[in-house]
Structures are given as structure tokens and as C-alpha cells.
N, CA, C and O atoms as a Maestro MAE file, in Angstrom:
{
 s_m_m2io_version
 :::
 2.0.0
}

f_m_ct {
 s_m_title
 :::
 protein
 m_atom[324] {
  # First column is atom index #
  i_m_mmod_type
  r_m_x_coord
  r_m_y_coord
  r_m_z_coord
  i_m_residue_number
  s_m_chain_name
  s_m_pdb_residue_name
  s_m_pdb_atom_name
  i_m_atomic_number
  :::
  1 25 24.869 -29.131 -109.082 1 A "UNK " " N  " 7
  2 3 23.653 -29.432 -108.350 1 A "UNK " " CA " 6
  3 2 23.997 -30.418 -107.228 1 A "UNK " " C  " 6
  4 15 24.848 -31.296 -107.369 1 A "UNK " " O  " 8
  5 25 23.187 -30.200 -105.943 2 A "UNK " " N  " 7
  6 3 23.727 -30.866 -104.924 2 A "UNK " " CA " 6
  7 2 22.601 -31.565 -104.544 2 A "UNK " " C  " 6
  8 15 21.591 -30.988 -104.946 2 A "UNK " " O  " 8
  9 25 22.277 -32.974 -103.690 3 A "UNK " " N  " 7
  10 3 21.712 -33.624 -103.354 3 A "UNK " " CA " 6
  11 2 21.214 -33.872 -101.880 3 A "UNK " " C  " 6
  12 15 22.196 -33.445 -101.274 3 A "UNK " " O  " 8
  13 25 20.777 -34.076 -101.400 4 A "UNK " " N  " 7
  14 3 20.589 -34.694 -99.648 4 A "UNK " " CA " 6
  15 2 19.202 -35.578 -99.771 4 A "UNK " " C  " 6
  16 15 18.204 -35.578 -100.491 4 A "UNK " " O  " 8
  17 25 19.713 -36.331 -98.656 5 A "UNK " " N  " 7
  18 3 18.878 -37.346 -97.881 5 A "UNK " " CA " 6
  19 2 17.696 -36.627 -97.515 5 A "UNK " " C  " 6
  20 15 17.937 -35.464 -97.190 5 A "UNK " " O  " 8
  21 25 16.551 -36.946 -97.470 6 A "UNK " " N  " 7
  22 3 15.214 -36.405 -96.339 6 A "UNK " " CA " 6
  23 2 14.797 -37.464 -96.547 6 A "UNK " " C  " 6
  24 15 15.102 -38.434 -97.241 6 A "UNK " " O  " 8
  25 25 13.969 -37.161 -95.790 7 A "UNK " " N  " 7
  26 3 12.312 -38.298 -94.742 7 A "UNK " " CA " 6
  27 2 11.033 -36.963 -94.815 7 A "UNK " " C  " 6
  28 15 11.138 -35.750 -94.634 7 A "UNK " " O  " 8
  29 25 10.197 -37.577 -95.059 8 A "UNK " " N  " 7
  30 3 9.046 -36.736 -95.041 8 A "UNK " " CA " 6
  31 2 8.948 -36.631 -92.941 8 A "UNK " " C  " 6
  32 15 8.965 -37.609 -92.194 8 A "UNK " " O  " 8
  33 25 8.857 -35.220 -92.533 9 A "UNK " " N  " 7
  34 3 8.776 -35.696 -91.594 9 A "UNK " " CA " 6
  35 2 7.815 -36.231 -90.460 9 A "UNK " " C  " 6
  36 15 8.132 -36.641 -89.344 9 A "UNK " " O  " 8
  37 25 6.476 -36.119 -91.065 10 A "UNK " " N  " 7
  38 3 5.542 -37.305 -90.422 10 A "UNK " " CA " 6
  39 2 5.587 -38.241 -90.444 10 A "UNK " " C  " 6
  40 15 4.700 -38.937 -89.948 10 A "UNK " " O  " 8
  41 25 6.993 -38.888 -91.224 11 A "UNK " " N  " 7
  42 3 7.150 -40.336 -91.058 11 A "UNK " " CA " 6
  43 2 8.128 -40.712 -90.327 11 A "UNK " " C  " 6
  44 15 7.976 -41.591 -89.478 11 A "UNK " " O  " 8
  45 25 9.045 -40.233 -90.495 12 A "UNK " " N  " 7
  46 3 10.017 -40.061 -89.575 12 A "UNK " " CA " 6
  47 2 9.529 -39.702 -87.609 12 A "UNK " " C  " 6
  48 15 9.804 -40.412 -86.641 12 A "UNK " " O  " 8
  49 25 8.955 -38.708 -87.627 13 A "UNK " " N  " 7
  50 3 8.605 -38.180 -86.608 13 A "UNK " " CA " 6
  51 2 7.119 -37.871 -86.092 13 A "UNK " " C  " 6
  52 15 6.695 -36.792 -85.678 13 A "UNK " " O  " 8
  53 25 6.078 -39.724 -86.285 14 A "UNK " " N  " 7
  54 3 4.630 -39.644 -86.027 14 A "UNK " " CA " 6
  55 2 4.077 -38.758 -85.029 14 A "UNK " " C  " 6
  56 15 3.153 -37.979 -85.260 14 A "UNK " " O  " 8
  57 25 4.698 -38.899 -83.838 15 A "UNK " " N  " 7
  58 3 4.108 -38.541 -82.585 15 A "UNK " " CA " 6
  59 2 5.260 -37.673 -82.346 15 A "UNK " " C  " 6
  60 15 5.748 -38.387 -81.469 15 A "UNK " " O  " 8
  61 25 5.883 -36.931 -82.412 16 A "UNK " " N  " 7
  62 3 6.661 -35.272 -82.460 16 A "UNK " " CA " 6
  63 2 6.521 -34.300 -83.499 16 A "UNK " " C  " 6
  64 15 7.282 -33.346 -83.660 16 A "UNK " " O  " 8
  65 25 5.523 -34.572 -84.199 17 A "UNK " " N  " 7
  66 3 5.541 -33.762 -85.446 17 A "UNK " " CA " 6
  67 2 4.936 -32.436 -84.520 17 A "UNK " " C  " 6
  68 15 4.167 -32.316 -83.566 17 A "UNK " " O  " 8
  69 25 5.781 -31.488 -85.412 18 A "UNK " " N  " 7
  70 3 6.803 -30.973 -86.688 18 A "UNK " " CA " 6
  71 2 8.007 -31.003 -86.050 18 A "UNK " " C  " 6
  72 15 9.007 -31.299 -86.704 18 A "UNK " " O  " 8
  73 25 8.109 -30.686 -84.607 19 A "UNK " " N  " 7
  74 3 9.353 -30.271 -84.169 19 A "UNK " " CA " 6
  75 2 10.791 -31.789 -84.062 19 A "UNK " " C  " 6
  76 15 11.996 -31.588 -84.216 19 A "UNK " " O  " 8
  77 25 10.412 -32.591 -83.892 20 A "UNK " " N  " 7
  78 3 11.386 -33.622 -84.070 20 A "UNK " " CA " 6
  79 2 12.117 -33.532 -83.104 20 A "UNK " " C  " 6
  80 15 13.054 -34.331 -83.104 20 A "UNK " " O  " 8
  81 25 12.036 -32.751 -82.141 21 A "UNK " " N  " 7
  82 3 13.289 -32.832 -80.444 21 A "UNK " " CA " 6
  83 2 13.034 -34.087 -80.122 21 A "UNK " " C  " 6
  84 15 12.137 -34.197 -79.286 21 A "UNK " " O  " 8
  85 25 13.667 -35.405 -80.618 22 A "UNK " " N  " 7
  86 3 13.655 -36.204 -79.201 22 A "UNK " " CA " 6
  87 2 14.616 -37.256 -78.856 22 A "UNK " " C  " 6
  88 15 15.312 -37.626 -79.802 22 A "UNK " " O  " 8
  89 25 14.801 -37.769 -77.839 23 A "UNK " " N  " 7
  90 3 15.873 -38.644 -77.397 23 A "UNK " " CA " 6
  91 2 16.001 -39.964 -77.603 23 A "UNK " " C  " 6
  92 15 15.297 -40.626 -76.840 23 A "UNK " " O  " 8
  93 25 16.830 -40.759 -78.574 24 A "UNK " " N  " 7
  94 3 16.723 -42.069 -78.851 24 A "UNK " " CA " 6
  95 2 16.955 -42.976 -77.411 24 A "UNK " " C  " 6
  96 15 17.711 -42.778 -76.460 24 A "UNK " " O  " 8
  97 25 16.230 -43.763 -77.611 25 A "UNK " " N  " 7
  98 3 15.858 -45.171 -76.451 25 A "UNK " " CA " 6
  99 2 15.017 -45.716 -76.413 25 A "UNK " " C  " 6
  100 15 14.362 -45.267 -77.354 25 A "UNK " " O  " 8
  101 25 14.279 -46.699 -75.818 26 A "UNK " " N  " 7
  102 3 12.686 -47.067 -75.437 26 A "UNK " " CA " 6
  103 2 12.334 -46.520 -74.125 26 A "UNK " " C  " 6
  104 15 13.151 -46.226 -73.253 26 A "UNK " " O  " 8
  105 25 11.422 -46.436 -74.069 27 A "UNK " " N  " 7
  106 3 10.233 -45.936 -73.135 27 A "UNK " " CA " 6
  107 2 9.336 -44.813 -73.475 27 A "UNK " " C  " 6
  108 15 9.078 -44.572 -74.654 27 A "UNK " " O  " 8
  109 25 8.869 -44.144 -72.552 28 A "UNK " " N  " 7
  110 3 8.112 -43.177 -72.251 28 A "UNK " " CA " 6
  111 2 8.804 -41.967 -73.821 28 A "UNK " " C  " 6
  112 15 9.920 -42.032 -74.336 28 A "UNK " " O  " 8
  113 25 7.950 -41.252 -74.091 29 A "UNK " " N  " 7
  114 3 8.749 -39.738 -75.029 29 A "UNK " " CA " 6
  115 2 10.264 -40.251 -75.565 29 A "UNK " " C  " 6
  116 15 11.069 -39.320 -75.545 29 A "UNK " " O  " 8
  117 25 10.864 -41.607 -76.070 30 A "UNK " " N  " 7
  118 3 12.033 -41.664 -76.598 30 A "UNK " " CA " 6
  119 2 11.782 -42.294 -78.052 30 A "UNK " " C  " 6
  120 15 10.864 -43.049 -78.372 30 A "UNK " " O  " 8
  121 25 12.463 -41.970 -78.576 31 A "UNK " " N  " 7
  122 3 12.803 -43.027 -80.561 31 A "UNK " " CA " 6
  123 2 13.775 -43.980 -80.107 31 A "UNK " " C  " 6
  124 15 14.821 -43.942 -79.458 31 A "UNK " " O  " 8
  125 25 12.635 -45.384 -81.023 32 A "UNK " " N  " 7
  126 3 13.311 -46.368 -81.052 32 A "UNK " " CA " 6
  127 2 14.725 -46.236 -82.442 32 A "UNK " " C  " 6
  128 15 14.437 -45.816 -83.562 32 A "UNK " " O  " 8
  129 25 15.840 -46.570 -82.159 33 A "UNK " " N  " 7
  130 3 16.696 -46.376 -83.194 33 A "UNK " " CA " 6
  131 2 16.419 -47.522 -84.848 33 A "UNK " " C  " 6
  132 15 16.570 -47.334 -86.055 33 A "UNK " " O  " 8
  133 25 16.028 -48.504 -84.115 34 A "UNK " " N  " 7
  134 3 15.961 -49.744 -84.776 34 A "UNK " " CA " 6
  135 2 14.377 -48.947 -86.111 34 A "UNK " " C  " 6
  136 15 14.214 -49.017 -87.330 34 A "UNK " " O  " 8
  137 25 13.881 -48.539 -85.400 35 A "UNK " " N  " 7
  138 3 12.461 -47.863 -86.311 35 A "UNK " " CA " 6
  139 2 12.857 -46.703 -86.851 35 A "UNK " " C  " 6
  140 15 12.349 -46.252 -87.877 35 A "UNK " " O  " 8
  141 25 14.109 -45.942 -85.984 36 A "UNK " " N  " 7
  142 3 14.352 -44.921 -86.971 36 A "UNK " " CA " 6
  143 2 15.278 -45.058 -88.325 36 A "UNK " " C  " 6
  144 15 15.465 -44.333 -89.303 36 A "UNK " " O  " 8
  145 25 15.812 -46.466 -87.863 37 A "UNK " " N  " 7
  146 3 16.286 -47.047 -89.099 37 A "UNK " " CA " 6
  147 2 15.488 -47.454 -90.112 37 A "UNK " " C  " 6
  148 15 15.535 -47.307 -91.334 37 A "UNK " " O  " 8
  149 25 14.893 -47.889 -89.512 38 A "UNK " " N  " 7
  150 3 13.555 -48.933 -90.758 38 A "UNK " " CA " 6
  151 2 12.657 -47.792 -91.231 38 A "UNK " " C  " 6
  152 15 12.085 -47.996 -92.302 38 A "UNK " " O  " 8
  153 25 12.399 -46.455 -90.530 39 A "UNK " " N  " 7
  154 3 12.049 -45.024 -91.489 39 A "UNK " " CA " 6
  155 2 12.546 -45.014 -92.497 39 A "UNK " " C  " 6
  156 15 11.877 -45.214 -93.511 39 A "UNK " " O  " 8
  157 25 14.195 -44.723 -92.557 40 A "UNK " " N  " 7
  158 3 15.085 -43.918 -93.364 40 A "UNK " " CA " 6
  159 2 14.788 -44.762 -94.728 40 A "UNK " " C  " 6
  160 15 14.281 -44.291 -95.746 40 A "UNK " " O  " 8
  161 25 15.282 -46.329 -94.503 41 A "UNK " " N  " 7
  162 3 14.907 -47.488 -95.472 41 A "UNK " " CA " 6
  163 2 14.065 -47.243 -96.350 41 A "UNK " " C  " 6
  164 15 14.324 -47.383 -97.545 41 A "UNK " " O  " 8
  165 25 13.195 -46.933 -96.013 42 A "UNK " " N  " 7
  166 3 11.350 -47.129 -96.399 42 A "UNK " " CA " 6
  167 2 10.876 -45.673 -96.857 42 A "UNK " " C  " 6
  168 15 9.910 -45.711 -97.620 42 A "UNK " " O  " 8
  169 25 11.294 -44.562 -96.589 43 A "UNK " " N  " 7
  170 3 10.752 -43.156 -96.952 43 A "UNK " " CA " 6
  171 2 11.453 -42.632 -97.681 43 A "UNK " " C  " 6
  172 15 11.126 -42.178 -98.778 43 A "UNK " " O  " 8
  173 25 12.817 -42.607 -97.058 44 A "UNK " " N  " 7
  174 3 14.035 -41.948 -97.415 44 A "UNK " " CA " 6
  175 2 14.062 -41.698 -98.622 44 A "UNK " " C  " 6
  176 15 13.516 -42.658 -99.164 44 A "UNK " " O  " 8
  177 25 14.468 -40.755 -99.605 45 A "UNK " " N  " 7
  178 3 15.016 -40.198 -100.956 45 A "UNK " " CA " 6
  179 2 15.654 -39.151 -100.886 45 A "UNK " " C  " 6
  180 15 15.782 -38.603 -99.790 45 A "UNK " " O  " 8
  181 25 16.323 -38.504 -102.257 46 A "UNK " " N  " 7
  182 3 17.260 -37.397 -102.446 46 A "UNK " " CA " 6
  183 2 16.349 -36.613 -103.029 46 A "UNK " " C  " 6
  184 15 15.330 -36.951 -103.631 46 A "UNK " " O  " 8
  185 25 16.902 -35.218 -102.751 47 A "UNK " " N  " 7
  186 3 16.166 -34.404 -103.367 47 A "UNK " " CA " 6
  187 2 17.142 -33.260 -103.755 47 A "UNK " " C  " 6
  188 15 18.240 -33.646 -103.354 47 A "UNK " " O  " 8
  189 25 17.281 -32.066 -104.327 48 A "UNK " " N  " 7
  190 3 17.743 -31.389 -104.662 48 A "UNK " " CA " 6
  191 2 18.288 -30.605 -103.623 48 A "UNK " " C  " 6
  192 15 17.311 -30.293 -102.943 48 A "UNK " " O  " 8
  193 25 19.400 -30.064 -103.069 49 A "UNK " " N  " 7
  194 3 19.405 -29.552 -101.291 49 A "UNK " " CA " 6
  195 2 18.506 -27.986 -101.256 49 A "UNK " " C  " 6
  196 15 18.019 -27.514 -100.228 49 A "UNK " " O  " 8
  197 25 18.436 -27.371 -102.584 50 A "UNK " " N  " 7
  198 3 17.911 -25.814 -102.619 50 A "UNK " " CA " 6
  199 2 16.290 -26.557 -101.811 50 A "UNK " " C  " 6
  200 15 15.873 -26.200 -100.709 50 A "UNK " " O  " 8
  201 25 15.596 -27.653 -102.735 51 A "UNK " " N  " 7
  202 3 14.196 -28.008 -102.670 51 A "UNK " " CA " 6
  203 2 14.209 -28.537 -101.104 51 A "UNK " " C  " 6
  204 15 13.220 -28.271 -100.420 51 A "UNK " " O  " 8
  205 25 15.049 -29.106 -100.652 52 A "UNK " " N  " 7
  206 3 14.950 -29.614 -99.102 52 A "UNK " " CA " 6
  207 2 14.652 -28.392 -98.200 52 A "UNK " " C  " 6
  208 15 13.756 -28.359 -97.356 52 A "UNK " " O  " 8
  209 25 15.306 -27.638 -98.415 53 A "UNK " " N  " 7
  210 3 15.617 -26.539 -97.169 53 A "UNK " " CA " 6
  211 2 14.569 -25.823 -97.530 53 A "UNK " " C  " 6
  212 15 14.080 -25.105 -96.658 53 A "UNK " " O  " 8
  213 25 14.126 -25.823 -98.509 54 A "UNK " " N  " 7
  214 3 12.809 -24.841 -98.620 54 A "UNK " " CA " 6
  215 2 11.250 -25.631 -98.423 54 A "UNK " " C  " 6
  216 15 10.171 -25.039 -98.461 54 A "UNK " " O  " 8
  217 25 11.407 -26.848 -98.244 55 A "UNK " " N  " 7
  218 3 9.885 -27.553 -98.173 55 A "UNK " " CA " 6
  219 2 10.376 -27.852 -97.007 55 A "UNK " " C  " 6
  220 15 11.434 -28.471 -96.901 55 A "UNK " " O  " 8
  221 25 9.387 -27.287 -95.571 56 A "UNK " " N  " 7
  222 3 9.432 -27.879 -94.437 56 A "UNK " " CA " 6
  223 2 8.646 -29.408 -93.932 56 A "UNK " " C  " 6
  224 15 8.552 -29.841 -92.784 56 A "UNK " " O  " 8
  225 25 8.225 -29.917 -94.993 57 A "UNK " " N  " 7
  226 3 7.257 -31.125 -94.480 57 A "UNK " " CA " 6
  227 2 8.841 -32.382 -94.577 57 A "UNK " " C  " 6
  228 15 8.801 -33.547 -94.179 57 A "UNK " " O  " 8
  229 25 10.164 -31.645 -95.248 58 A "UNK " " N  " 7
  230 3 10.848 -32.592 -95.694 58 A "UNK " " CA " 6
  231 2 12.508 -32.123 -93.983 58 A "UNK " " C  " 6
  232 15 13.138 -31.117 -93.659 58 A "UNK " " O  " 8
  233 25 12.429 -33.840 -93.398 59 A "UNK " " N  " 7
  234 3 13.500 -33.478 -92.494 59 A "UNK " " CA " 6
  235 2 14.928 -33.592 -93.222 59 A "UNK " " C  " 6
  236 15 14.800 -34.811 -93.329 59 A "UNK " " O  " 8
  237 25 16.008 -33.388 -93.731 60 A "UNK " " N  " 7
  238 3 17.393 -33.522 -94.149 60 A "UNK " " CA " 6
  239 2 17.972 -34.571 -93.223 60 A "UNK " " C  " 6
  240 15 17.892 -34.300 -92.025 60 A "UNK " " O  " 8
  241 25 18.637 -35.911 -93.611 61 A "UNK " " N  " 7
  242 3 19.113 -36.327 -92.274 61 A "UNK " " CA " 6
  243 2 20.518 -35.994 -92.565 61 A "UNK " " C  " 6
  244 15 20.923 -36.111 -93.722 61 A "UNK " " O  " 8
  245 25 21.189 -35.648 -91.757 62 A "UNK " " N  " 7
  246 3 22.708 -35.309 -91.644 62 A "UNK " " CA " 6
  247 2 23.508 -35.925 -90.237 62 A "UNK " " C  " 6
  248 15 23.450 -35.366 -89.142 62 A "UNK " " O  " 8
  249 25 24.186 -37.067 -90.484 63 A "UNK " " N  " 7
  250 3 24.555 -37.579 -89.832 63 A "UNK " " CA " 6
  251 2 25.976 -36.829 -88.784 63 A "UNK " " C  " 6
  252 15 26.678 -35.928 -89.243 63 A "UNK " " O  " 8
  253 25 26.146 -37.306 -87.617 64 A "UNK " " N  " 7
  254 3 27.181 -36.576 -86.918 64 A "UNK " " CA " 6
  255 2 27.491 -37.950 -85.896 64 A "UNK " " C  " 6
  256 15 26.755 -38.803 -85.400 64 A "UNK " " O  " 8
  257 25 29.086 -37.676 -85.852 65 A "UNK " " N  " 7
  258 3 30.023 -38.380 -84.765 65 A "UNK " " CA " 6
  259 2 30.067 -37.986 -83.625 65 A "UNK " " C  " 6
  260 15 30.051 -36.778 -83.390 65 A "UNK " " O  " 8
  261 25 30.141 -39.027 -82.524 66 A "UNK " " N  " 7
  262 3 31.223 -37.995 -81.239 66 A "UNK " " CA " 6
  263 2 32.554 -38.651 -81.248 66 A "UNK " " C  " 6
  264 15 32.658 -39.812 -81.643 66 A "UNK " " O  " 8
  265 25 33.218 -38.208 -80.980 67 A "UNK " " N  " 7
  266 3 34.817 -38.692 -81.185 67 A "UNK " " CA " 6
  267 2 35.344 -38.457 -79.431 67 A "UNK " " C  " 6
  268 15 35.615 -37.300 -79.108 67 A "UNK " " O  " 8
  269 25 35.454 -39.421 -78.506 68 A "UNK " " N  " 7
  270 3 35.842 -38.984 -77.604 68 A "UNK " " CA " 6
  271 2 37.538 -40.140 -77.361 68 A "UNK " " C  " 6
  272 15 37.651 -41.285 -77.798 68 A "UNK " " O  " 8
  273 25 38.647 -39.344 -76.543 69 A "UNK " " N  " 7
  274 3 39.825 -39.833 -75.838 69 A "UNK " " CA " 6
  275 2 39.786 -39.840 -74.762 69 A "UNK " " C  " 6
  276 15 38.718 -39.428 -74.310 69 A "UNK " " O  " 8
  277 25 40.529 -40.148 -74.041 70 A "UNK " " N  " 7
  278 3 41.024 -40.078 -72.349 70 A "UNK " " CA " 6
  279 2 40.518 -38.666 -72.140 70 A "UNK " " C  " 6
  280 15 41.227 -37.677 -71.954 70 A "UNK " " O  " 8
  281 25 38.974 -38.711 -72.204 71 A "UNK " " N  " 7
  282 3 38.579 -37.694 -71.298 71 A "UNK " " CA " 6
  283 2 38.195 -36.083 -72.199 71 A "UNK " " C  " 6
  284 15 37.744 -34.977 -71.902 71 A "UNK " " O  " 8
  285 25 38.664 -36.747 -73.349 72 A "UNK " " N  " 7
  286 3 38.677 -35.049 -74.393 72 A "UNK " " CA " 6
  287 2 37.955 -35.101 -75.775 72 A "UNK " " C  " 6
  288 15 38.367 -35.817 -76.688 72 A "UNK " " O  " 8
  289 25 36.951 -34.374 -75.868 73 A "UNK " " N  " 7
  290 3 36.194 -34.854 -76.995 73 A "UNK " " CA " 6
  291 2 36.529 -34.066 -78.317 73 A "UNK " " C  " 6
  292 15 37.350 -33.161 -78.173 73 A "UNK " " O  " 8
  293 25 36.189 -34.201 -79.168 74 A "UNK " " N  " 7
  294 3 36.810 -34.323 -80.773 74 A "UNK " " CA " 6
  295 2 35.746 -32.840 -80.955 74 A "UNK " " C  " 6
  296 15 34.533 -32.979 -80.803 74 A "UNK " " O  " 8
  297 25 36.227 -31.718 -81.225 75 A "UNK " " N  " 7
  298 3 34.544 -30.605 -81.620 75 A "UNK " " CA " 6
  299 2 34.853 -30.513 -83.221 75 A "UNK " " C  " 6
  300 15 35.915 -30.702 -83.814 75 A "UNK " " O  " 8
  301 25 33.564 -30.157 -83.719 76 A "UNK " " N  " 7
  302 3 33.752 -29.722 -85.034 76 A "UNK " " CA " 6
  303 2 32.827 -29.016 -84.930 76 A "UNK " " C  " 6
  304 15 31.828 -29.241 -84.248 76 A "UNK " " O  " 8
  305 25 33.111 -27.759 -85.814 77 A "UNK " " N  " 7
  306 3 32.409 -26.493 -86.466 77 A "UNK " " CA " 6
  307 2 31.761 -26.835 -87.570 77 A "UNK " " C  " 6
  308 15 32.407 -27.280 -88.519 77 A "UNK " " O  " 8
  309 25 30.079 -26.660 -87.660 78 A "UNK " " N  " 7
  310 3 29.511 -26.696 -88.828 78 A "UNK " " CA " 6
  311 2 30.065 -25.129 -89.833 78 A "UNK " " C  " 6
  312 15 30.255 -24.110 -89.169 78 A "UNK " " O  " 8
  313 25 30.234 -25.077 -91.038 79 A "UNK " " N  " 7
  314 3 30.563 -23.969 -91.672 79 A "UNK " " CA " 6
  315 2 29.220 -23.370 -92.165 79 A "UNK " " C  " 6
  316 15 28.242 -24.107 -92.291 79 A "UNK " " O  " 8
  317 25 29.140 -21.731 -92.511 80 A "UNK " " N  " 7
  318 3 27.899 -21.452 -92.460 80 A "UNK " " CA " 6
  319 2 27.067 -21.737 -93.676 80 A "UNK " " C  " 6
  320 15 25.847 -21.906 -93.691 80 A "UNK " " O  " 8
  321 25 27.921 -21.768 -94.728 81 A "UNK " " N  " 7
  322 3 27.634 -22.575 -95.858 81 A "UNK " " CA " 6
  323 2 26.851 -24.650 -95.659 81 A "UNK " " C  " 6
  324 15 26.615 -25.320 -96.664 81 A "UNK " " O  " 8
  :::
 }
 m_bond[323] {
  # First column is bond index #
  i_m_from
  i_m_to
  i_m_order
  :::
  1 1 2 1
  2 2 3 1
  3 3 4 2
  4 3 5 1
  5 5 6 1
  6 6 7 1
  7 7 8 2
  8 7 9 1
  9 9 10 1
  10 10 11 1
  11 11 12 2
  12 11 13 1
  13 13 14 1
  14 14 15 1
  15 15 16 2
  16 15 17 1
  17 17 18 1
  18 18 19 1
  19 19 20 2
  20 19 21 1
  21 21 22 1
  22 22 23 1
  23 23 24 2
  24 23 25 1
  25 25 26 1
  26 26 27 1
  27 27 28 2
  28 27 29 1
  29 29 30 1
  30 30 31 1
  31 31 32 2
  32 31 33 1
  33 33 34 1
  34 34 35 1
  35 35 36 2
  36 35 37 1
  37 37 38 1
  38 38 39 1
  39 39 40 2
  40 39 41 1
  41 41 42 1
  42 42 43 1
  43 43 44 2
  44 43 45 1
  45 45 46 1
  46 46 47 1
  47 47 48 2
  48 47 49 1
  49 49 50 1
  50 50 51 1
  51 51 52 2
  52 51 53 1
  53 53 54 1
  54 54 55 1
  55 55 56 2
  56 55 57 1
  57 57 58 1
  58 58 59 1
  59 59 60 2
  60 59 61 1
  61 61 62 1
  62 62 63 1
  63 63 64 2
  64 63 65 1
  65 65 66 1
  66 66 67 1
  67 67 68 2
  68 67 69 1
  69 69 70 1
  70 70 71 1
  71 71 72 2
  72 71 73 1
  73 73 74 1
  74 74 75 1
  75 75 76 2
  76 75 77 1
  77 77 78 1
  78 78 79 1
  79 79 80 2
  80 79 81 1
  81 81 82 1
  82 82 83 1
  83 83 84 2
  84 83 85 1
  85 85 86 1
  86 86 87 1
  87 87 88 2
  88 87 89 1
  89 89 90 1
  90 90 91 1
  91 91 92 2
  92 91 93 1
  93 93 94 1
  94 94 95 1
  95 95 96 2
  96 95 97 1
  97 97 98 1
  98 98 99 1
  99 99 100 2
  100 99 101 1
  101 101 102 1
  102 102 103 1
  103 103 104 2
  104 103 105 1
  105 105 106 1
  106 106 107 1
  107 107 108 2
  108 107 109 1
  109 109 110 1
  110 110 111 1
  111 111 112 2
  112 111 113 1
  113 113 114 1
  114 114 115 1
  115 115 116 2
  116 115 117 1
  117 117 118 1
  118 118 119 1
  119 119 120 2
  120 119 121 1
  121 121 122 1
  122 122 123 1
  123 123 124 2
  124 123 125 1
  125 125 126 1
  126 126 127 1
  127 127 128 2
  128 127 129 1
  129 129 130 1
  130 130 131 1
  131 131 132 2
  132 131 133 1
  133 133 134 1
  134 134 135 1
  135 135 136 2
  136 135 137 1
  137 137 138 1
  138 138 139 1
  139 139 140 2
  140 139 141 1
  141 141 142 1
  142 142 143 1
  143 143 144 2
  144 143 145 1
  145 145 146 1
  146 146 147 1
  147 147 148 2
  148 147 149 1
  149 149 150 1
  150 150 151 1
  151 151 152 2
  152 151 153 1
  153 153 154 1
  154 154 155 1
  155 155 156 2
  156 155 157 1
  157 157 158 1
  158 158 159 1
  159 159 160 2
  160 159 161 1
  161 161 162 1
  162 162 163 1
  163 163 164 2
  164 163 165 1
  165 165 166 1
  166 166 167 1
  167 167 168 2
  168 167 169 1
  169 169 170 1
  170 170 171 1
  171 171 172 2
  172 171 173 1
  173 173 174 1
  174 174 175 1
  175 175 176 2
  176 175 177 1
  177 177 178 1
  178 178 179 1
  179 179 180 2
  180 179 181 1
  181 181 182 1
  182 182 183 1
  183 183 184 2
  184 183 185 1
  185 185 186 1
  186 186 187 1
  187 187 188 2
  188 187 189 1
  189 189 190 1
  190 190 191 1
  191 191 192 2
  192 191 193 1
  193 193 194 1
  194 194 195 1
  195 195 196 2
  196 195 197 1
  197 197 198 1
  198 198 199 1
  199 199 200 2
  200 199 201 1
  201 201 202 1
  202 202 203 1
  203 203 204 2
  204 203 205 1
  205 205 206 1
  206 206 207 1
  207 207 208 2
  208 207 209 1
  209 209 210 1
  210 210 211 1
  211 211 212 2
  212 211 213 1
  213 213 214 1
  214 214 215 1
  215 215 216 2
  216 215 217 1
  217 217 218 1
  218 218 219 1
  219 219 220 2
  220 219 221 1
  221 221 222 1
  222 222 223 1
  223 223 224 2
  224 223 225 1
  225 225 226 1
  226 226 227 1
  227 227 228 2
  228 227 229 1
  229 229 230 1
  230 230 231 1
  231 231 232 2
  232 231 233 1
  233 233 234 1
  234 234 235 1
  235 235 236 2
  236 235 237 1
  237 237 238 1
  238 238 239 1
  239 239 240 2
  240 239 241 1
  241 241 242 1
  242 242 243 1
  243 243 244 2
  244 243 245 1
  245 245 246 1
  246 246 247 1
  247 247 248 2
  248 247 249 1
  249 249 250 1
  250 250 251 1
  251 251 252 2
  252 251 253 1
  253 253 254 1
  254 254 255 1
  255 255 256 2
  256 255 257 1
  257 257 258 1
  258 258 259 1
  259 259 260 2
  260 259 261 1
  261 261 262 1
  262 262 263 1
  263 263 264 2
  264 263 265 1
  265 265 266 1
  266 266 267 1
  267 267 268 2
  268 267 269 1
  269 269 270 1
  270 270 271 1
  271 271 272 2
  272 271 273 1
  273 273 274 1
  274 274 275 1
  275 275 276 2
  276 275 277 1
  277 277 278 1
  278 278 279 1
  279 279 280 2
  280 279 281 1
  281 281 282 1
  282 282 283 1
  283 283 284 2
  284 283 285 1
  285 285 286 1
  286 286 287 1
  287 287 288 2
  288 287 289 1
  289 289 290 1
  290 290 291 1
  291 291 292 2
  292 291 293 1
  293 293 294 1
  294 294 295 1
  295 295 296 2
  296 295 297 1
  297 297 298 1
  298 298 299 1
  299 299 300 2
  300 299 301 1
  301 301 302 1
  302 302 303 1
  303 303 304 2
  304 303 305 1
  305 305 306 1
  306 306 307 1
  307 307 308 2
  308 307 309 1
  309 309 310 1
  310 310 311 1
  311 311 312 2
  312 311 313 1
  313 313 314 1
  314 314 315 1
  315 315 316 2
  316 315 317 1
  317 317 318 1
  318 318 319 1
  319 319 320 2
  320 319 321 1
  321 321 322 1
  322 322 323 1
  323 323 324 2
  :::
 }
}
């Protein structure tokens, strides 16, 4: 049995709900990071990963890197699994 992170996502995402497209920063249409931290804190739990992917009110958070060098960035392939 496997586990993941979610956020309900009206909490996570008050004013973008359902779709969640948006760009971290302050101002105008951006997420503050500092609040999207203090979400995760405060909502956040595990759930079963079959039960995540099948209840859409629940977002999965899955974290990702960028890895960049002199100019050349690091890619990785999600697997379809």
C-alpha cells in the first residue's frame, strides 16, 4: 500500500479553484509561497495514493527540482506508472 501527500484543494487553492494553474509571487493572480507553505502545514495529510487520484476535491503535492549548469538544465522523465 502506497501513500501521498494532498491538500484539500479549496484550501490550498481559495481563489483558483478547481484548476490550480498559478504562478508563485506577490501581486496581482500570483501564490504567496510563504501561505502555500503554511497550507501544506495546516491541511496537509496522507492518504492512500489509489483514494487520492480518484477523489478530485484532493490536490497530491509532488514536489520537483530544476537542476541547472553552465547553461544546461538537468531533464527528467516522469514514468507512466
Amino acid at each position: 500500500m502506497e501513500f501521498v501527500f494532498v491538500v484539500p484543494r479549496e484550501k490550498l487553492f481559495p481563489t483558483f479553484y478547481p484548476h490550480g494553474l498559478v504562478r508563485f509571487g506577490t501581486g496581482e493572480g500570483r501564490f504567496d509561497v510563504e501561505a502555500f507553505e503554511d497550507t501544506l502545514t495546516r491541511h496537509g495529510f496522507f492518504v492512500e495514493r489509489d483514494y487520492a487520484e480518484q477523489t478530485a476535491s484532493l490536490q497530491q503535492i509532488i514536489p520537483y527540482s530544476v537542476v541547472s549548469a553552465q547553461e544546461r538544465i538537468l531533464l527528467m522523465r516522469r514514468l507512466d506508472k
